[in-house]
C-alpha positions in Angstrom: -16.2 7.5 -3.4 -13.4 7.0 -0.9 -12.1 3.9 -2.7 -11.6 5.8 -6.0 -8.1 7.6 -4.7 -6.5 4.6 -3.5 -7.6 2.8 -6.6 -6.6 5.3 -9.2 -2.8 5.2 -7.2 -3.2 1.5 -8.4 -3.8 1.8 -11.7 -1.3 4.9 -12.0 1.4 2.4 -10.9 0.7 -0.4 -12.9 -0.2 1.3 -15.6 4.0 2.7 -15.5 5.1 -0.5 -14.3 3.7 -1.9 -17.5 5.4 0.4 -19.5 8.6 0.2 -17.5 9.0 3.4 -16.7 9.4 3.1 -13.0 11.0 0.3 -10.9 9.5 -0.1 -7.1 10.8 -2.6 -4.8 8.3 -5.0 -3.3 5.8 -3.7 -6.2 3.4 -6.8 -5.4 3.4 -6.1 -1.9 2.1 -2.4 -2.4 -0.6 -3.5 -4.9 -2.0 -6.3 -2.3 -2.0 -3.6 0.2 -3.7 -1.0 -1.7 -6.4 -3.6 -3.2 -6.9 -4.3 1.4 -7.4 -0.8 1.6 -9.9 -0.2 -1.4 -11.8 -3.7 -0.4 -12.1 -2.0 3.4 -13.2 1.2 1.6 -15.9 -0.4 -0.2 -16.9 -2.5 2.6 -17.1 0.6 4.6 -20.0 1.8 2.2 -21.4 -1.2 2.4 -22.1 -1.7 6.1 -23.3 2.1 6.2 -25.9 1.2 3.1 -24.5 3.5 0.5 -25.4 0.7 -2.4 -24.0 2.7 -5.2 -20.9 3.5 -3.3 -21.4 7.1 -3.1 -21.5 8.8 0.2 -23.3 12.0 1.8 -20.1 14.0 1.6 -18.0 13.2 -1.5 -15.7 15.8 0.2 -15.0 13.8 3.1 -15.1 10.9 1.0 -12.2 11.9 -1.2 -10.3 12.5 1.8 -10.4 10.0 3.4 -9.7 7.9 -0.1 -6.3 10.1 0.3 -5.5 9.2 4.0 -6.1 5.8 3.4 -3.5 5.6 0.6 -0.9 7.6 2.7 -1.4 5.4 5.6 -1.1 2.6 3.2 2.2 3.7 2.0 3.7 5.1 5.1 2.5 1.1 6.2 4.6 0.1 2.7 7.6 2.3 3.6 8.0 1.0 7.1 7.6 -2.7 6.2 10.3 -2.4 3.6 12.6 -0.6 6.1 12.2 -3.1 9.0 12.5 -6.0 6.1 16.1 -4.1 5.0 17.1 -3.8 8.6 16.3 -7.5 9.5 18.2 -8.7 6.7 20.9 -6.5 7.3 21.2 -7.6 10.7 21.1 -11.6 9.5 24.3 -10.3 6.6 25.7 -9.3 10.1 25.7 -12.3 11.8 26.5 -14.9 9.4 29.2 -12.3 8.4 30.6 -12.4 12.3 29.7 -16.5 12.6 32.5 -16.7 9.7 35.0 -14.9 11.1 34.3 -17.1 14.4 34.7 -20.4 12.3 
């Protein structure tokens, strides 16, 4: 059941992104990293022998579907940070290589 969370934040997202209600940079990457996390979710249940995908502890299940998708987006966040930074940093140097020049 742990998958459920991440992949209801999935369809949430694409479901306004289809009706243009919201704009999120690097949309795609978000969406491939979600779909990791709910693949590794239902691996999880898998490997453990939970064939129908429902665990012991629904409670405990839920929550973790809920601290995957935060780690996932804290995971998001940071990428698109150091990605701003690094390209920030390259606008930097090519603007100083032009003063050089």
């Amino acid at each position: 059941m742990c998958y459920i969370i991440p992949l209801t934040i999935i369809l949430i997202i694409n479901g306004f992104k289809i009706a243009k209600k919201i704009s999120i940079p690097n949309f795609n990457r978000l969406n491939f990293l979600m779909l990791g996390g709910v693949t590794m979710l239902v691996v999880d249940h898998l490997w453990n022998g939970e064939l129908l995908l429902i665990g012991q502890n629904i409670i405990n299940d839920l929550s973790l579907g809920f601290i995957m998708s935060g780690v996932v987006i804290i995971a998001w966040k940071i990428i698109n940070l150091l990605e701003k930074k690094q390209a920030l940093v390259k606008v930097q140097k090519t603007g100083l290589d032009n003063l050089d020049n």
